[in-house]
VEXKE-452342 format. One line per 3 residues: number of its first residue (from 1); their letters; for each residue x, y, z of N, C-alpha, C. Coordinates in Angstrom, 3 decimals. Example, Ala and Ser with C-alpha at 12.3 -4.5 7.8 and 13.67 -1.06 7.14 Angstrom:
# residues 2
1 = AS = 13.190:-5.690:7.800:12.300:-4.500:7.800:13.200:-3.300:7.800 | 12.850:-2.250:7.080:13.670:-1.060:7.140:12.900:0.030:7.870 .
# end
This chain:
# residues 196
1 = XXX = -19.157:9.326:-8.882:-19.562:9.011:-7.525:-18.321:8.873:-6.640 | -18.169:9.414:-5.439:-17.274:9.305:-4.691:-17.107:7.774:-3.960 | -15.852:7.687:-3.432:-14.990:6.325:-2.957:-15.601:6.382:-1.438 .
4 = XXX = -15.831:5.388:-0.773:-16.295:5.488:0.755:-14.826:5.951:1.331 | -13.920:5.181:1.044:-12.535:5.350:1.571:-12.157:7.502:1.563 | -12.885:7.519:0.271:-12.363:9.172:0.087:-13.170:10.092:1.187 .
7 = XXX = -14.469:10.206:1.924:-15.423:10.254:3.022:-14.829:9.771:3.891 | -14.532:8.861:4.305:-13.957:8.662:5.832:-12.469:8.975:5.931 | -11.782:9.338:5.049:-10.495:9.576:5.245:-10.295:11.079:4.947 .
10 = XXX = -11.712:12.217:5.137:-11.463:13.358:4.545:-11.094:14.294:6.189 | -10.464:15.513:6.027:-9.853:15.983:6.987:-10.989:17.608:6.665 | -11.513:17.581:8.447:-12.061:18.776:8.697:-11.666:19.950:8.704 .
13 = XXX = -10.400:20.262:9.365:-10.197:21.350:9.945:-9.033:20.839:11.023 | -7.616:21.417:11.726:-6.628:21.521:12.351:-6.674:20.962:13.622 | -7.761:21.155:14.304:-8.066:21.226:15.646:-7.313:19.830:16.381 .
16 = XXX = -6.400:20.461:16.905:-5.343:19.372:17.775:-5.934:18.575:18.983 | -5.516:17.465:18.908:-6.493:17.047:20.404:-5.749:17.777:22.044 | -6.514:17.655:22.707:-5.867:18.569:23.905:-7.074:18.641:25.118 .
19 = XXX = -7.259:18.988:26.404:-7.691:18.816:26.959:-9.163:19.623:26.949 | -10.373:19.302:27.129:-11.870:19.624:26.465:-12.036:19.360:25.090 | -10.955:18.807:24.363:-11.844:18.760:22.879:-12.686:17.047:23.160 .
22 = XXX = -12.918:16.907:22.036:-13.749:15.693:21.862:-13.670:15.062:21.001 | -12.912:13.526:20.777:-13.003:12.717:19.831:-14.550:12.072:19.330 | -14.480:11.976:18.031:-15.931:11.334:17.526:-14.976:10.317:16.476 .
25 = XXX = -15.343:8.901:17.053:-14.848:7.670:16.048:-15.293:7.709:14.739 | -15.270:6.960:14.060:-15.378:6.920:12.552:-16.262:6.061:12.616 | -17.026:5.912:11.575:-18.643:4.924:11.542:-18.269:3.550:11.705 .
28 = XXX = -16.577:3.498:10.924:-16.621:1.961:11.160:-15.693:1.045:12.344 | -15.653:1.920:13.413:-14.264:1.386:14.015:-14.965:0.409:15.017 | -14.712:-0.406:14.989:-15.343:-1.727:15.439:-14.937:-2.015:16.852 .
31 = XXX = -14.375:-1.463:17.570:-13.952:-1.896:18.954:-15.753:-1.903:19.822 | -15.191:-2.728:20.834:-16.935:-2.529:21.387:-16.976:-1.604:22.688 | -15.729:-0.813:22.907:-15.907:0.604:23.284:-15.865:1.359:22.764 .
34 = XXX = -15.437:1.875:21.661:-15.141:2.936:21.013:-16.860:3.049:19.463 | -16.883:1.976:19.550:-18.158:2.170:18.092:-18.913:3.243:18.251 | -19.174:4.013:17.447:-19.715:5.507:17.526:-19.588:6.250:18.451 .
37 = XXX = -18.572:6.117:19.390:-18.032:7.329:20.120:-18.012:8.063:20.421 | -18.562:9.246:21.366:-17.624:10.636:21.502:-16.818:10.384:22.785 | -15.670:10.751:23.011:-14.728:10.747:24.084:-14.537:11.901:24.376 .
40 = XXX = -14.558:12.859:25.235:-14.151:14.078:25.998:-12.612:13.751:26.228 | -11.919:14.479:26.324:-10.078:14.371:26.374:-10.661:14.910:28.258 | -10.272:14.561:28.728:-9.946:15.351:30.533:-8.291:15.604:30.325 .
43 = XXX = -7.704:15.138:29.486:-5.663:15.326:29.392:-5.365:14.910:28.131 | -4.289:15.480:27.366:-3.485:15.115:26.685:-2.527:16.052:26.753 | -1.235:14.998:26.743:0.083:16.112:26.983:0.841:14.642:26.374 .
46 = XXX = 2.188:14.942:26.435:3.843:13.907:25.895:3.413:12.842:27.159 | 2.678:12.472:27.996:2.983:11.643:28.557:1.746:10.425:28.345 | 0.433:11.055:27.542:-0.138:10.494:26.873:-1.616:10.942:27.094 .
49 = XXX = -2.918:10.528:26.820:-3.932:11.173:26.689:-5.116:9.862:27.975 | -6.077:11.280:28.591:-7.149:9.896:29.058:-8.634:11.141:28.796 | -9.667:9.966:29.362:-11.002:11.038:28.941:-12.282:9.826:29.366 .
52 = XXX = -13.497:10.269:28.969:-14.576:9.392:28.991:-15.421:8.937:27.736 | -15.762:7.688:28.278:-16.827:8.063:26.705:-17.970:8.654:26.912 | -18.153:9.271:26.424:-19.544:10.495:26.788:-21.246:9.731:26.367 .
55 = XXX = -21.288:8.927:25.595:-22.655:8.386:24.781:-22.682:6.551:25.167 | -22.533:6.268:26.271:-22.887:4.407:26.315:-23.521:4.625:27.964 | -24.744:5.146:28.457:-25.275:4.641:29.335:-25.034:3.279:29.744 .
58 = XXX = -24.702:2.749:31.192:-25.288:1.513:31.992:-26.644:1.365:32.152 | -27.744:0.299:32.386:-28.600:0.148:32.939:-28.457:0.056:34.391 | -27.614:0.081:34.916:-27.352:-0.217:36.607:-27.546:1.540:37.413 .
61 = XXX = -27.971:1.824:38.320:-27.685:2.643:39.442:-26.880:2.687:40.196 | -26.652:3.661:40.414:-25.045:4.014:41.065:-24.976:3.087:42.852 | -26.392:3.799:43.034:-26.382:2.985:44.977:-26.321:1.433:44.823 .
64 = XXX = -27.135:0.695:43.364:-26.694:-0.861:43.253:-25.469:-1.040:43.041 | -25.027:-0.222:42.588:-23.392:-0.954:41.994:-22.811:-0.652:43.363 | -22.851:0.596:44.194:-21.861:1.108:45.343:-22.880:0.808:46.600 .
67 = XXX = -22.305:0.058:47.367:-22.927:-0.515:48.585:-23.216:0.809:49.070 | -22.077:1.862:49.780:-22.492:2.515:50.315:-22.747:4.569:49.862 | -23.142:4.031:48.315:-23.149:5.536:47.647:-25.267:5.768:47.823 .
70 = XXX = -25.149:6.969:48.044:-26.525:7.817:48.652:-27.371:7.195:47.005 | -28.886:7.039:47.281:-29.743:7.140:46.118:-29.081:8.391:45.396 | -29.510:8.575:44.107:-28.838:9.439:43.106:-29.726:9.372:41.721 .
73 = XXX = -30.436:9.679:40.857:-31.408:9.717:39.787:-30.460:9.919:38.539 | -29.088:10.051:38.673:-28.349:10.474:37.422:-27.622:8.812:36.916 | -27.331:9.231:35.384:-27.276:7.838:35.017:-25.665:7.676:35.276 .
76 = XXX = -25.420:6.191:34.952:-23.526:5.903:35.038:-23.409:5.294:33.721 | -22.483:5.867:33.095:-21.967:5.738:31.878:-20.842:4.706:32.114 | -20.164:4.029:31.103:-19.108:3.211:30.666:-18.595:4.097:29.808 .
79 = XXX = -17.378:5.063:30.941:-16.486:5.533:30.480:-14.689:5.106:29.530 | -14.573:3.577:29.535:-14.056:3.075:28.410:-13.096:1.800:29.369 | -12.599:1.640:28.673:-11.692:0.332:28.940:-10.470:0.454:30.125 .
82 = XXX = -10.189:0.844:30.661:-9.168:1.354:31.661:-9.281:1.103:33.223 | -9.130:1.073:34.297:-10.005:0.568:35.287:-10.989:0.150:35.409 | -11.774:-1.073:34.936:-12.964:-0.587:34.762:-13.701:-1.213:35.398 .
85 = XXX = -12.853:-1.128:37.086:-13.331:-1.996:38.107:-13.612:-0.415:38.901 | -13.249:0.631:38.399:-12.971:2.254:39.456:-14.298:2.813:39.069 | -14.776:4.183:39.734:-15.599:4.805:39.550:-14.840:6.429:39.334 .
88 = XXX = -15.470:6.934:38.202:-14.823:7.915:38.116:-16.000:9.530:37.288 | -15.402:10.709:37.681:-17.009:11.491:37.217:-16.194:13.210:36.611 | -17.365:13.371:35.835:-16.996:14.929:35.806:-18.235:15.607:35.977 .
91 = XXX = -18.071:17.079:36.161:-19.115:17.891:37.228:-18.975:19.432:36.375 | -20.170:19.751:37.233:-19.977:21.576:36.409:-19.544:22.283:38.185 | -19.410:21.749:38.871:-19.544:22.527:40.282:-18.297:23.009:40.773 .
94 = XXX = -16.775:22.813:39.864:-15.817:22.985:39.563:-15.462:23.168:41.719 | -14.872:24.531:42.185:-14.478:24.148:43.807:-15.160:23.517:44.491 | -16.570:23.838:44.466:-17.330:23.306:45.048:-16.848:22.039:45.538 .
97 = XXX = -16.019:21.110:45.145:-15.676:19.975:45.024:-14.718:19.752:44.956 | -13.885:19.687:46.502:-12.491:20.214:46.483:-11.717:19.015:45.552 | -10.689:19.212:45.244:-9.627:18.679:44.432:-10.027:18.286:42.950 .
100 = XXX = -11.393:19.063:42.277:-11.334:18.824:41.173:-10.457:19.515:40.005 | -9.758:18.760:38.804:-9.112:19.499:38.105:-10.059:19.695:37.029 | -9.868:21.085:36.201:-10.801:21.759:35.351:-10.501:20.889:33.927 .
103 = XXX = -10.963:20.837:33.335:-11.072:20.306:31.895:-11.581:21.407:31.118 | -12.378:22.060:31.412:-12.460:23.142:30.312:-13.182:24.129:30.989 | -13.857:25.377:30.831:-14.208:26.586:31.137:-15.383:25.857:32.241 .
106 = XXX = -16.387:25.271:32.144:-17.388:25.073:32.957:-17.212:23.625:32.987 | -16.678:22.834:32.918:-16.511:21.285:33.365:-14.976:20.965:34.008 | -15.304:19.793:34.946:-13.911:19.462:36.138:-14.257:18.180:36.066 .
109 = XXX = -13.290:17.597:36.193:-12.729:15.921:36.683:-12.569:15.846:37.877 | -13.197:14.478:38.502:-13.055:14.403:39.486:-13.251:15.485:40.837 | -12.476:14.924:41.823:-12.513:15.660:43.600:-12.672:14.600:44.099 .
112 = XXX = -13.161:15.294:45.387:-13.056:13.724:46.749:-14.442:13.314:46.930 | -14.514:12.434:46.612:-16.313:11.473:46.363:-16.730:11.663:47.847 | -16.143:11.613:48.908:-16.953:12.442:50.190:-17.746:13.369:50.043 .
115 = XXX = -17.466:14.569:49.356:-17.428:15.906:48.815:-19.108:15.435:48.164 | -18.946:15.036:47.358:-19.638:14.313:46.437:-20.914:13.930:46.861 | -20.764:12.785:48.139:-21.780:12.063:48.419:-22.591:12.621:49.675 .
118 = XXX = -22.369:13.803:50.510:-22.710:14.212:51.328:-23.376:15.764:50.658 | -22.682:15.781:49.072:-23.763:16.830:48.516:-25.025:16.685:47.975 | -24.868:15.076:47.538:-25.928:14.202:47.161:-26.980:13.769:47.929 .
121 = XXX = -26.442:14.050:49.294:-27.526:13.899:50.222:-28.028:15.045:50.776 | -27.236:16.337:50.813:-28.031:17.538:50.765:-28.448:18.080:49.686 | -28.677:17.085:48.524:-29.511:17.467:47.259:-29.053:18.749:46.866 .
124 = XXX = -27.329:18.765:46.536:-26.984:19.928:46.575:-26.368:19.656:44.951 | -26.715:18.563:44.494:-26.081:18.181:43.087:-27.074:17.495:42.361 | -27.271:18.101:41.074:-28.651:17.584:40.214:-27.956:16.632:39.440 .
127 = XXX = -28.547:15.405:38.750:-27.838:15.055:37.788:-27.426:15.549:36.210 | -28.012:17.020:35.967:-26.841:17.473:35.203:-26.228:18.378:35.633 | -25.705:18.225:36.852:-24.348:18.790:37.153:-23.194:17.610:37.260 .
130 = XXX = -23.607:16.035:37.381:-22.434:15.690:37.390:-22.971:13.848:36.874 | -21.823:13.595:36.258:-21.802:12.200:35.377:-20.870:11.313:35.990 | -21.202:10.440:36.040:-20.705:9.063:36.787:-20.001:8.208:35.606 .
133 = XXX = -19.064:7.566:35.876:-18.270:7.119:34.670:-17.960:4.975:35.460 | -17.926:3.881:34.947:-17.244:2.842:35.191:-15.846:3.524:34.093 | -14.352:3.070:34.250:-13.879:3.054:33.344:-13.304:4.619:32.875 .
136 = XXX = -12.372:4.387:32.740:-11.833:5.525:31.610:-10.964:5.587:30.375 | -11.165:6.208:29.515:-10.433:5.648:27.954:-8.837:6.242:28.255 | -8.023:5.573:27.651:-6.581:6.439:28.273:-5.724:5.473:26.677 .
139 = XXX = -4.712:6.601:26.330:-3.428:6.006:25.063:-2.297:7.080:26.048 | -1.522:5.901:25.570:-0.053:5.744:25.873:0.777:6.970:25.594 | 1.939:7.785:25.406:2.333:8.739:24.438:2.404:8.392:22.958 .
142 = XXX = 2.083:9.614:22.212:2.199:8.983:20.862:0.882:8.105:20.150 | 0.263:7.399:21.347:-0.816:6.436:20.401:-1.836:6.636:20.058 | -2.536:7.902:20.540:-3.954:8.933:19.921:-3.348:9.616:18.909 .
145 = XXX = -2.332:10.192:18.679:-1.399:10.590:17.367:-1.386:9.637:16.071 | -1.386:8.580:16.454:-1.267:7.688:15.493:-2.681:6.893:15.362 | -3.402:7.185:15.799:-5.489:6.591:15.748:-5.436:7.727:14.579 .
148 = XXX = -5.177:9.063:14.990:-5.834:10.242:14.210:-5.232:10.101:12.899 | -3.833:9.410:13.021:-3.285:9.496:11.643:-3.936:8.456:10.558 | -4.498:7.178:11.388:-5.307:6.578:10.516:-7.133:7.145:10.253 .
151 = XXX = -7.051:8.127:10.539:-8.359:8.268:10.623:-9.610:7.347:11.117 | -9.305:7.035:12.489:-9.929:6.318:13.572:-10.700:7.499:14.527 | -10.294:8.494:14.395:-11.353:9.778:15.470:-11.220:11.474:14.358 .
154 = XXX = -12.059:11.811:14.628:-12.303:13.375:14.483:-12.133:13.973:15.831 | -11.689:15.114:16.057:-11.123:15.783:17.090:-11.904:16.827:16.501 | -12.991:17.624:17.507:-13.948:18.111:17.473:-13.609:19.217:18.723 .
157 = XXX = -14.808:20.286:18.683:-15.311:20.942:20.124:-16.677:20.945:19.935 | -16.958:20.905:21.602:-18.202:21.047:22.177:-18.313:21.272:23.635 | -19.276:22.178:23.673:-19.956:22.929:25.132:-20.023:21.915:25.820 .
160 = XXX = -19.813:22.203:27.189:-20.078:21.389:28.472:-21.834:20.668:28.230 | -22.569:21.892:27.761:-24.169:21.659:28.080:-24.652:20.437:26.690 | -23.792:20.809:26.209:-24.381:19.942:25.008:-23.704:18.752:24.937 .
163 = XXX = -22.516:18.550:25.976:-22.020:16.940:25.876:-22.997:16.388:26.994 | -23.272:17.371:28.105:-24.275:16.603:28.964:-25.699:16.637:28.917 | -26.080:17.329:28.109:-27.282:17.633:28.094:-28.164:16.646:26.664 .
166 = XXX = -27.767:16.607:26.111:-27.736:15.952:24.772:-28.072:14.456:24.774 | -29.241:13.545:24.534:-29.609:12.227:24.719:-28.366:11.777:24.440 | -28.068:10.295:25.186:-27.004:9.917:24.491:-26.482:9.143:23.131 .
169 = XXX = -27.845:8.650:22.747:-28.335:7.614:21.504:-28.077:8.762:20.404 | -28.028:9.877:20.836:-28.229:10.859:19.851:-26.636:11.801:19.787 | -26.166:11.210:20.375:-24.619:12.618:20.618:-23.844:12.297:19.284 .
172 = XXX = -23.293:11.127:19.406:-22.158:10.811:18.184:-22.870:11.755:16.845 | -24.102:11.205:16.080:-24.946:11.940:15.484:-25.036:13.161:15.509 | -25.290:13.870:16.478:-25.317:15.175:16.825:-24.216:16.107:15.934 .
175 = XXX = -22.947:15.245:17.042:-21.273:15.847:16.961:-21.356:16.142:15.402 | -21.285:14.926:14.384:-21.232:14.613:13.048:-21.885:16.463:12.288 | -23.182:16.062:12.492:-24.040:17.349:12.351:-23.563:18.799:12.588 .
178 = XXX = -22.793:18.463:13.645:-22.380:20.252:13.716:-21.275:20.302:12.793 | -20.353:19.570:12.544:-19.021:19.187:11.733:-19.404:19.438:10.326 | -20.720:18.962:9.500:-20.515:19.402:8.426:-20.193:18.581:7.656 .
181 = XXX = -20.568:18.776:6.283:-19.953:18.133:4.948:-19.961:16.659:5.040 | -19.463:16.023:4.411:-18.830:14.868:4.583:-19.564:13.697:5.570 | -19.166:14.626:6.552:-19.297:13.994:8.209:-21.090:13.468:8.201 .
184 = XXX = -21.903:14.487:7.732:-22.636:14.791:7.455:-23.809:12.999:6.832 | -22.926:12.456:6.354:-22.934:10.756:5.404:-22.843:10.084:6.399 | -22.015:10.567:7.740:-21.782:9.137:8.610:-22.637:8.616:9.005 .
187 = XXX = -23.631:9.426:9.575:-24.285:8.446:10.170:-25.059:7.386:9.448 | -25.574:7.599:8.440:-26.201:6.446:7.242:-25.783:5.421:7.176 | -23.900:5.592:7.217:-23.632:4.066:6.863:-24.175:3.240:7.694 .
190 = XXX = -24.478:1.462:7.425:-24.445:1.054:8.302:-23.354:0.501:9.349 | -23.808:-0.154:9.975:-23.076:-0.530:11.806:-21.928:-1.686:11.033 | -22.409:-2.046:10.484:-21.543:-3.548:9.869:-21.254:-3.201:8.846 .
193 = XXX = -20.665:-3.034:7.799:-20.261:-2.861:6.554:-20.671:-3.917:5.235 | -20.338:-5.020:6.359:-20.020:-6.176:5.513:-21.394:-7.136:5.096 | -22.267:-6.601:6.913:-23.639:-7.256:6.613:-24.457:-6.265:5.399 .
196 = X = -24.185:-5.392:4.671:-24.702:-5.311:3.445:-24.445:-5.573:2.507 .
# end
């Protein structure tokens, strides 16, 4: 019978982290942002890495939280520990939305929330074209290098449609599933280790 330690410490495949890939935490990493995880990278370079967490809905609405942001039907996520007094989003509408930078083939970070909120009122933006974030996950240089070396994330890919489109109770799971093998066990374990 195999070691739990030998399963969570097994290595997929090369795939470097870098800007559009996607971290998926490890079943047991206990932070109370990061626990079952997926993080989208929006950057990683030598000066260090930032991104969102893609799977922790808010119960709040965007016009309650923002005095003066338009009604809006799309949900706001708790994008991770980092400002997490700011509002921050990514979109498929790439110019449309001046000053957004691209993250990958059909998804962009950010632009000017003017842009934004006056498209929202010409119902010119559905909510899956664009995700609302509190918060953003961000390491230092060097310190997502050294998570991966303990085997704290899998560095993954995935389609724009399927990080947004995808329930969110269901993504981490998902990710696991396309990955294969091994990965394949995570989700079973349980949440606590210890409470069994």
């Amino acid at each position: 019978m195999r070691k739990l330690e030998d399963i969570l410490s097994i290595k997929t495949n090369d795939i470097k982290p870098e800007k559009g890939k996607i971290l998926i935490s490890e079943p047991f990493l206990g932070d109370y942002y990061f626990k079952r995880a997926v993080v989208l990278l929006a950057d990683h370079n030598e000066e260090g890495s930032f991104g969102v967490i893609m799977n922790k809905p808010l119960t709040v609405k965007l016009n309650k939280l923002i005095t003066d942001f338009p009604h809006f039907e799309g949900e706001i996520f708790l994008g991770g520990p980092v400002e997490s007094e700011s509002l921050f989003f990514i979109h498929t509408l790439g110019d449309l939305i001046e000053g957004s930078m691209e993250i990958s083939k059909d998804l962009y970070w950010g632009g000017k929330m003017e842009v934004v909120k006056e498209m929202i009122l010409l119902k010119k933006i559905k909510p899956e074209n664009i995700r609302f974030y509190i918060g953003y996950s961000g390491w230092l240089p060097d310190q997502l290098d050294k998570e991966l070396k303990r085997n704290s994330w899998v560095v993954s890919r995935a389609k724009s449609e399927f990080l947004l489109n995808t329930k969110p109770e269901l993504l981490w799971k998902m990710c696991l599933e396309k990955l294969g093998g091994d990965y394949l066990l995570w989700p079973s374990f349980p949440n606590n280790p210890i409470s069994n």
